[in-house]
N, C-alpha and C positions, 0 to 999 in steps of 0.2 A: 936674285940668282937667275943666270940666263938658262934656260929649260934645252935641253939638251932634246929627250923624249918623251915627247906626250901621248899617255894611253888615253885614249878617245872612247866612250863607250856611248853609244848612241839607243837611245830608250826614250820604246813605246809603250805605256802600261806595261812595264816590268818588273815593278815592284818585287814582287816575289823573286825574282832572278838577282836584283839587288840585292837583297838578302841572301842569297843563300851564295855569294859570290863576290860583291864590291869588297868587303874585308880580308878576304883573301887575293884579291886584285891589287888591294892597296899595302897589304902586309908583304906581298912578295916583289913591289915595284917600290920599296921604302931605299933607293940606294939613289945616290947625287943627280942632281939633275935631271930626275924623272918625276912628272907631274901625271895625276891622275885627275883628268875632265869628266864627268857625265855631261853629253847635251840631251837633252830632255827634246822630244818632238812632240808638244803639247800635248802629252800625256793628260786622260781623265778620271785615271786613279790615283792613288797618295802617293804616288813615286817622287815628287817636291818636297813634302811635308814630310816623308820617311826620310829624306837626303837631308834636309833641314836638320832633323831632329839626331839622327846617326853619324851624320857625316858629316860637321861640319867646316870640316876641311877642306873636304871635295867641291873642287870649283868645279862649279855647274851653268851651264848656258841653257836658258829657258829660250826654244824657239815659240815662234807665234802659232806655229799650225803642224800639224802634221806633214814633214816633206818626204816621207819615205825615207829609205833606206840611202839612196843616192842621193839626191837633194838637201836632205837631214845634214850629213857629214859632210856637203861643200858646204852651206851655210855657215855649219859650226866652225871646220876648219878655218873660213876668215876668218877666225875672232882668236886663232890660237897659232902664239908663235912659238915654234922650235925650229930644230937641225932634222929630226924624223917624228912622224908619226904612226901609232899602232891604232890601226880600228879593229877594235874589241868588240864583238858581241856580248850582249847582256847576260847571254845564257851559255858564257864561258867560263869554264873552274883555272884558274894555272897552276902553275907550279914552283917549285925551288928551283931558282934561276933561269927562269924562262926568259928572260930581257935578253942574258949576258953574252949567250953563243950566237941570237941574230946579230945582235948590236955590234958585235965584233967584228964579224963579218962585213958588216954596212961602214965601220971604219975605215977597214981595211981593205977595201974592196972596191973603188971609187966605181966599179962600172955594172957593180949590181943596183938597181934602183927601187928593189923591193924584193922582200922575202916573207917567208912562214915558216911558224915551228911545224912538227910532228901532229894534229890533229885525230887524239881519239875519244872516243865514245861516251860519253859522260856516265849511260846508265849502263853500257859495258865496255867495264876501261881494258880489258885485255884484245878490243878489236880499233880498227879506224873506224874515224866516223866519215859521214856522207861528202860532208863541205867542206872538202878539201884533203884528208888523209895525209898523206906524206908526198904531196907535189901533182900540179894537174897540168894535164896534157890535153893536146885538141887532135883529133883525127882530121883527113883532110875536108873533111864532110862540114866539119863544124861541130860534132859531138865533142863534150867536154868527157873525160875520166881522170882518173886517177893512181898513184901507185899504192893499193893496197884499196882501189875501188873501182869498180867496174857498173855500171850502172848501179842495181841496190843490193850488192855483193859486197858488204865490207868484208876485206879481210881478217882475222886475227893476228894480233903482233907478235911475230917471233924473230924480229930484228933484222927482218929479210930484207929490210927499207931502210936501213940505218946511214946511210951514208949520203952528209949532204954533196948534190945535188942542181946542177940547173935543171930549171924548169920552164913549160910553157906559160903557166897563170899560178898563181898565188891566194889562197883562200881570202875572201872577205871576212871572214869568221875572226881572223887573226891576220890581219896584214902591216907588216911593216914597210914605211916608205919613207922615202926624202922626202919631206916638206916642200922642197925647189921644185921637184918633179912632179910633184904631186899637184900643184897649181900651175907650173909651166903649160901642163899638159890638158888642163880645164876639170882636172877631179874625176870624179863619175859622173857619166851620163845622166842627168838632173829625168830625161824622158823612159828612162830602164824603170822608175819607182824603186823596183825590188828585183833582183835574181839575175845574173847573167852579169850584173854591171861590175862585177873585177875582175872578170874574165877579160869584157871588151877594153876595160881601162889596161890590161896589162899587154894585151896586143899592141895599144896605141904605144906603150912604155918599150915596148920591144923594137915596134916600126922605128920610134926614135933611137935606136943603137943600144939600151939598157937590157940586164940581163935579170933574169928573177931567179930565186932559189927557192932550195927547203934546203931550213939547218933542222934534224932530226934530234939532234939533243937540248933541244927548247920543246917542251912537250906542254899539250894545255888538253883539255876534255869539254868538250862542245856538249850540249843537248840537244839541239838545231829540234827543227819546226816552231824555234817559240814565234813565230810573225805568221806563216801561212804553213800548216800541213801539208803533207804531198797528194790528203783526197780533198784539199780546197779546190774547185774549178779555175777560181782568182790565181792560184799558183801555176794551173796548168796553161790560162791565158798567159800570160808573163815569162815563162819560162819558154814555149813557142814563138811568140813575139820578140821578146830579144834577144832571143839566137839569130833571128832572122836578119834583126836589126845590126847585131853586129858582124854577123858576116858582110853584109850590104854597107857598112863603113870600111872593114878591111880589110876585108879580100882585094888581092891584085884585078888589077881592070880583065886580065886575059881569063880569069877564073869566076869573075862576076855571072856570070849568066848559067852558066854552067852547074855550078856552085848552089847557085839560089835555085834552079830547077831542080834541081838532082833532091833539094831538101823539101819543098813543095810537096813534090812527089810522095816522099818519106814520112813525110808527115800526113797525108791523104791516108795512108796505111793505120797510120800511130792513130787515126780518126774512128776508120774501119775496125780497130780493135776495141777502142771503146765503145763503138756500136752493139761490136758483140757481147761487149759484157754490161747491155743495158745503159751503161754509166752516159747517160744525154748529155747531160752537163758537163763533162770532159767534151765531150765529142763536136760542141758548139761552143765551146772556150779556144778550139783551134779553129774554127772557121771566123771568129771572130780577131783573132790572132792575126790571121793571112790579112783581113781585111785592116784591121790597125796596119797592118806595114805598107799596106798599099798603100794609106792614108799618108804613112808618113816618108812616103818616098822624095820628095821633095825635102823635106827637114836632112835627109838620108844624104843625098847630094851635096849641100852645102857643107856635111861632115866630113864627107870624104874629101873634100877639096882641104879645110881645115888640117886635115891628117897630114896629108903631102907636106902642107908646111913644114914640120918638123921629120919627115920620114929620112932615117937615113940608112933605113934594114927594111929586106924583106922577110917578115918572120913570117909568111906564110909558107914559106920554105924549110919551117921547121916544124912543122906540121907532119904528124906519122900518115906514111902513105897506106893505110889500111882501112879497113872498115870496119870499124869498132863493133857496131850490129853485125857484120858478118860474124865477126874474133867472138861474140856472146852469142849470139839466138843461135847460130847455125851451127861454129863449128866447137862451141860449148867452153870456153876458155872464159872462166870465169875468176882467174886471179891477174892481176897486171903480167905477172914472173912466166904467164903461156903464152901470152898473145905472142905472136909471129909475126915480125916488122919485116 
């Protein structure tokens, strides 16, 4: 049978998440031509031996080492053919018919190249959750949000956000894509490890002419932190670092300098406030941050020229000309439905 869509779930010791989810992954992805993958990133708890023994349907790809988040999934992805791919998090619940309204869409719709369902809260389902909610946006700054998230303001759902939707990025949490695009365009950034990298992969998706979405009536429940918490240092280095990173791949030449100063700065602040609250180790996770990107400014260059390749849109032009820190610390707009564009 030729695989039409393959759910991808990529696990690191998650064991436990396996459980409380791959049967339910697999019970509501049971319709034609949909295959259900774990790749395993050399996992050192029983998560092989649990898949073994439960599941032994689920075709499983045993990587040799731990590749992270982005590395993990290009790996894996060569080894699996379809029409589209879903990367699943391990620590996602779905739902009845969650496939059916993206997939339709991606049908019918040759110039969307990726989309995401509805994303709510696993441990409370009446709100969004962090990674993604219902469609993500970038300020012109580089800040990522969300519609039904504003920095760590999830909303509660009361269908305020129901309507799908183009969007700027796409959650990793739940991403659906074309298979073609998705290696056309080189995957995710193998050097991201963790965090930021579907953001910068969907700019690149953008730069090349494609459009991303949220269909709102495909609904799944995240747990999110299961890889790094938001008071890991590890998270706060990674998530400073490749913002930085991919602004410095796609922002337009005439916003480059500019752009990266403006956030430097922003981030000297973001330093200064974890000085204040003691927390060292945040506050030397961004100085060591800065210095990773200096390191990799060369690597940095040779992407950007790669991009142009395929550029055929400037989606930094669809960038909200606001400033999302303004729209929250200052002038207190803490649901998407205030902010003032």
């Amino acid at each position: 049978m030729d695989i039409k869509l393959a759910v991808v779930i990529l696990n690191y010791n998650g064991q436990e998440f396996l459980k409380a989810f791959l049967a339910g992954v697999c019970h509501h992805s049971s319709i034609e031509a949909v295959e259900v993958v774990v790749a395993d990133n050399a996992s050192t708890d029983d998560s092989l031996a649990f898949l073994a023994a439960n599941f032994p349907r689920v075709r499983v790809i045993a990587l040799p080492q731990n590749y992270g988040f982005s590395k993990g999934y290009n790996e894996a992805l060569k080894q699996i053919e379809a029409q589209y791919y879903v990367l699943l998090n391990s620590d996602v619940e779905v739902s009845v018919r969650w496939i059916q309204p993206i997939l339709s869409l991606l049908e019918t719709h040759p110039e969307v190249g990726a989309a995401q369902p509805k994303i709510m809260a696993y441990a409370q389902k009446t709100h969004f959750e962090y990674a993604g909610a219902s469609g993500g946006y970038l300020d012109a700054l580089g800040y990522p949000y969300c519609r039904g998230r504003l920095f760590d303001t999830c909303e509660p759902d009361q269908g305020q956000y129901d309507e799908p939707t183009e969007v700027f990025w796409a959650t990793g949490a739940c991403l659906f894509v074309r298979a073609s695009l998705y290696h056309q365009l080189g995957g995710l950034d193998d050097d991201f490890f963790a965090h930021m990298e579907e953001i910068d992969f969907c700019w690149r998706l953008k730069n090349a002419g494609h459009k991303l979405w949220v269909v709102p009536q495909s609904v799944v429940y995240h747990v999110g932190g299961g890889t790094l918490n938001k008071i890991n240092p590890r998270k706060t280095f990674l998530n400073f670092r490749n913002n930085l990173m991919m602004l410095h791949k796609n922002l337009p030449a005439s916003y480059l300098f500019c752009v990266i100063f403006a956030r430097l700065c922003l981030d000297g602040l973001a330093g200064l406030q974890f000085l204040a609250k003691r927390q060292w180790a945040h506050c030397w996770a961004i100085v060591k941050a800065h210095w990773a990107y200096y390191a990799a400014w060369p690597s940095l260059q040779s992407k950007r020229k790669a991009i142009k390749l395929f550029k055929k849109h400037e989606a930094y032009a669809e960038t909200k000309p606001i400033s999302i820190i303004w729209q929250y610390f200052f002038r207190k707009r803490k649901h998407f439905s205030d902010i003032k564009f």
